[in-house]
N, C-alpha and C positions, 0 to 999 in steps of 0.2 A: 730727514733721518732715513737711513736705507729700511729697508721691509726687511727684516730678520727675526726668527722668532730667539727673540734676546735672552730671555729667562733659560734657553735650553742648546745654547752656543756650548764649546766646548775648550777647553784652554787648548785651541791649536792656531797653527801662522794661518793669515785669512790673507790675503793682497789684497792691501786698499790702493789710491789712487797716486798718492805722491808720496813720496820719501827724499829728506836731503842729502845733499852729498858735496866734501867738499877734499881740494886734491891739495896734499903741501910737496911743495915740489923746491930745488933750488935755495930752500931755506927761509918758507915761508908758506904759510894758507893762500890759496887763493878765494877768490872772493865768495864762493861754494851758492848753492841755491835748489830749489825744487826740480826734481823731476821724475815721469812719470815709466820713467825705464825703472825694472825691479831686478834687473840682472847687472851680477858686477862683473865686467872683464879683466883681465888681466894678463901678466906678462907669467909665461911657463915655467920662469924663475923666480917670481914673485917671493919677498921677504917669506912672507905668512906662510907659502905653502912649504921653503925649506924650512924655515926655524922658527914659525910660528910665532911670530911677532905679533900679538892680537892680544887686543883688550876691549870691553865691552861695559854695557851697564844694564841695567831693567829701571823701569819707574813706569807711573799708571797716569792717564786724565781719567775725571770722572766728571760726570754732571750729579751738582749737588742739587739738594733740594730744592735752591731758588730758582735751577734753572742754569746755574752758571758753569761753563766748563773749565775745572782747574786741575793742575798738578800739584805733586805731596814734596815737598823738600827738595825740588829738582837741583839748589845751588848746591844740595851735598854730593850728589850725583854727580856733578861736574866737576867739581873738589877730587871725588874720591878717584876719575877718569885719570883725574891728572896727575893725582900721584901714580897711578895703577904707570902710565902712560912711562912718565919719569923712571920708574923702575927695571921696565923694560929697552930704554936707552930708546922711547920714542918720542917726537918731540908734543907736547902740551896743546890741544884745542883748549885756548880759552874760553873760560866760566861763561863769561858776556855772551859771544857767538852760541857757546852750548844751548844757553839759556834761550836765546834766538829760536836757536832751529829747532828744539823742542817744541816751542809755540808755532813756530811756523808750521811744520807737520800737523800738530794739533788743527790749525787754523783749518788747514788743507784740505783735512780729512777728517769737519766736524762732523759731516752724516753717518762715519762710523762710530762715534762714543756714542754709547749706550746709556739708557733715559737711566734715570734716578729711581732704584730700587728695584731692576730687573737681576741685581747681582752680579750683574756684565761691567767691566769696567775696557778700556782703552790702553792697552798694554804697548809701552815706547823701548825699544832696545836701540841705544845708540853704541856704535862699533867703531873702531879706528883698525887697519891694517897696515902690515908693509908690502904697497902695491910697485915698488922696485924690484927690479932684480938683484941678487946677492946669491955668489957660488959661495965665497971664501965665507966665513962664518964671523958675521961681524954685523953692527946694523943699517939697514935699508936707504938709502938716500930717500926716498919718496913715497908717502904714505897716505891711505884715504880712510876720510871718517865719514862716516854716513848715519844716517836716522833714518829707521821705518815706523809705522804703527799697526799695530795689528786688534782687533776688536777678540777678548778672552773671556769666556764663563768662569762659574766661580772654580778655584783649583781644586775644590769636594764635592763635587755632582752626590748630591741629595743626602746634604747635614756632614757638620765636622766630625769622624771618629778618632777615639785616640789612637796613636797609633802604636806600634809594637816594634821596637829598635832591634839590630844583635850589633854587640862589641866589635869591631874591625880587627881582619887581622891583618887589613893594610895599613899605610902610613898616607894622609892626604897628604902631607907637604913636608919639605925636609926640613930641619931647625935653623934659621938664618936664611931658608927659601923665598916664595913666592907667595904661600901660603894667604898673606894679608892683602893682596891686590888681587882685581879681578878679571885674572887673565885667563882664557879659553883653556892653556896647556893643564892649569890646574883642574876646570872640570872634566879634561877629555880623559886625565889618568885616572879622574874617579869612577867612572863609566861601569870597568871592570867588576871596581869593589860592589857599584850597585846591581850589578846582573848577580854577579855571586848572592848577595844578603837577599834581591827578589827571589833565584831559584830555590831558596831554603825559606821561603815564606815570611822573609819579615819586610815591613815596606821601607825601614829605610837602616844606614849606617849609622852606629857611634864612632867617628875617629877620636884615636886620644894623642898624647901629644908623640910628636915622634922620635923625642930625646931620650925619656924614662919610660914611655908606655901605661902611665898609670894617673892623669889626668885625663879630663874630659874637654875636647877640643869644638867642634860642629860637627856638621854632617856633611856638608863638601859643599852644599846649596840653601844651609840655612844654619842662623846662630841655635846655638840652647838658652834658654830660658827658667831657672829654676824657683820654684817658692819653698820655703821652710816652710814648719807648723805652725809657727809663729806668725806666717803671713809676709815673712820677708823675702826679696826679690833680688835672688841670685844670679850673675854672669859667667860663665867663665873668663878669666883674662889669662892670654897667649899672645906672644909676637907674629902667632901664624894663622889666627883666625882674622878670616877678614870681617873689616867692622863695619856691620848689620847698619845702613842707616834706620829699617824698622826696627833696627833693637835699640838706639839710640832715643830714640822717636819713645818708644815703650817705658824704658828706665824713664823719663821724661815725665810721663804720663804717673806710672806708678808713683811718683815721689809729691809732683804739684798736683795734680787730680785727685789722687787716691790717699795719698797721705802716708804709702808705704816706706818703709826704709829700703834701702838698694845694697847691694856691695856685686863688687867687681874684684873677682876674687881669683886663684886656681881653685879648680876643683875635682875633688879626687874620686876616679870610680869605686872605691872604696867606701863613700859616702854617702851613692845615689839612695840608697835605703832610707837614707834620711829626711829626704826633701816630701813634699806630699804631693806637690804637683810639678809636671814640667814640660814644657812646651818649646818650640822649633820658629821661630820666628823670619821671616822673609818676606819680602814684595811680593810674591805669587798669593798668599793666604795669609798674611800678617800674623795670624798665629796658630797653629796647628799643635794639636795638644798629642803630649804620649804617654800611655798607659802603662808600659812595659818596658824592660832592657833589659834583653838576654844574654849573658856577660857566658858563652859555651857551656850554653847548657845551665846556667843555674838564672834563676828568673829574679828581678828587681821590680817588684809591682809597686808602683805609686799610688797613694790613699788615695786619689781621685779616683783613681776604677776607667775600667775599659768601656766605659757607655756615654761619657758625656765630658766635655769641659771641664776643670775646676773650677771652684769660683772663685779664684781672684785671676783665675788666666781669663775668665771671662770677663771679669771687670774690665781688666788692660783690654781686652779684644775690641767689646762693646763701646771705650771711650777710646781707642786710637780710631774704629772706623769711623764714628759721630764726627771726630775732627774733620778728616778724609771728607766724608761725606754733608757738611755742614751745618750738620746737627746739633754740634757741641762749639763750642767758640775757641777758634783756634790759637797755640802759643801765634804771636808777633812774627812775622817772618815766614810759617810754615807752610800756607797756601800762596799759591800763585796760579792770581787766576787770566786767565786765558781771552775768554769770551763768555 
């Protein structure tokens, strides 16, 4: 295992030693493999750089408590690649191969995961582009997917706070758009709306939907998560949010675990007063809890308060990371372990 002081890394890209790569050319993958080049070339006309042809994923190894290094759901990963892929008129890395060269990088570059309970996990970003040329606006003949890994601190350097939202007064995705796949073009136009909402102090967006304006969508890089007072466990449902495999994983949890009721629902900003607690769910922090939403100027405080977790977002937190981390006995299917 490399010498790094683990506990106090920081969620940024590290270059480790291998990454794969694999090229479809002609109409068809080629046989793709490891290597320890970290730079991509390309052609000046490259799909991706005119018309952004590009789809990507996040997912984490961890070394759990016995010792063993595994991944979290990675076949949804590869699933959700392919539709992402498909919708952009690129062609599909199959599940199987996915599934491959995730372990194979893992294999590659086990002396970067980070030991069990340092809060460091092993963060894998798999990406597909269109590495052809294309003037006329149409898609790429030829394309490359690759996998890196990179070794990330926890996404809250010292304890989760909740956090403090304001209302958007942008639109993340158009209605019948992109919105539910996850393609790069989607977070690079959110970019914007985050510098606006950081320079006015709040750490992150509400987008709402972009047909009526008066639903609750995500945040451009993580689902919402809502509890009632009753303890039940609210979604939003939209055709434009993309779907959270940790928020899938969570409903999961809350229903067989915990015993919660669920629903997947619309939900109206007009309603946030009502919920007691609510949280941002994603791969970076599985759940980030948020205290406030500031709808211009008039405030939406959640009964959990601005100083700690709720407690049933911590419930979910505490039993999806024990699965993760091997603490808790996993659903069937959900770990894949490695080494």
């Amino acid at each position: 295992m490399k010498n790094l002081d683990w506990s106090n890394i920081g969620f940024e890209y590290m270059q480790t030693e291998q990454r794969y790569v694999s090229n479809y050319k002609d109409g068809s993958w080629d046989e793709g493999g490891l290597t320890t080049d970290a730079n991509v070339v390309i052609n000046e006309c490259a799909g991706i750089l005119q018309y952004c042809q590009e789809c990507f994923e996040g997912l984490k190894a961890y070394r759990t408590e016995d010792g063993s290094i595994v991944t979290f759901r990675p076949d949804l990963n590869a699933e959700r690649m392919m539709d992402s892929a498909a919708r952009l008129e690129m062609p599909q890395f199959p599940k199987e191969r996915f599934l491959a060269a995730v372990d194979a990088v893992v294999k590659a570059n086990a002396d970067w995961v980070p030991p069990y309970g340092s809060g460091a996990t092993f963060y894998l970003r798999p990406y597909m582009f269109a590495s052809g040329p294309v003037i006329g606006v149409k898609p790429a003949a030829e394309y490359q997917f690759r996998i890196f890994g990179t070794p990330v601190g926890p996404y809250f350097k010292g304890g989760v706070k909740p956090l403090t939202l304001c209302v958007s007064d942008f639109d993340r995705a158009a209605p019948h758009g992109t919105g539910h796949i996850k393609a790069g073009l989607n977070y690079a136009m959110s970019l914007h709306a985050h510098s606006v909402a950081h320079a006015a102090g709040y750490d992150e967006n509400m987008f709402l939907d972009p047909a009526t304006r008066t639903y609750v969508e995500e945040t451009g890089g993580a689902n919402f998560l809502f509890i009632t007072k009753d303890n039940e466990v609210v979604t939003p449902k939209s055709d434009s949010i993309l779907p959270s495999i940790t928020r899938r994983s969570l409903v999961y949890v809350a229903e067989h675990y915990l015993g919660l009721k669920v629903t997947q629902r619309p939900v109206a900003l007009a309603e946030l007063a009502d919920f007691a607690e609510c949280g941002l769910c994603g791969t970076a922090a599985v759940i980030s809890p948020v205290g406030k939403v500031v709808d211009h100027g008039k405030e939406i405080c959640f009964a959990s308060g601005m100083t700690e977790m709720g407690p049933i977002t911590k419930k979910l937190y505490d039993t999806l990371t024990g699965i993760q981390m091997g603490r808790i006995e996993a659903p069937e299917g959900w770990i894949r372990k490695i080494m």
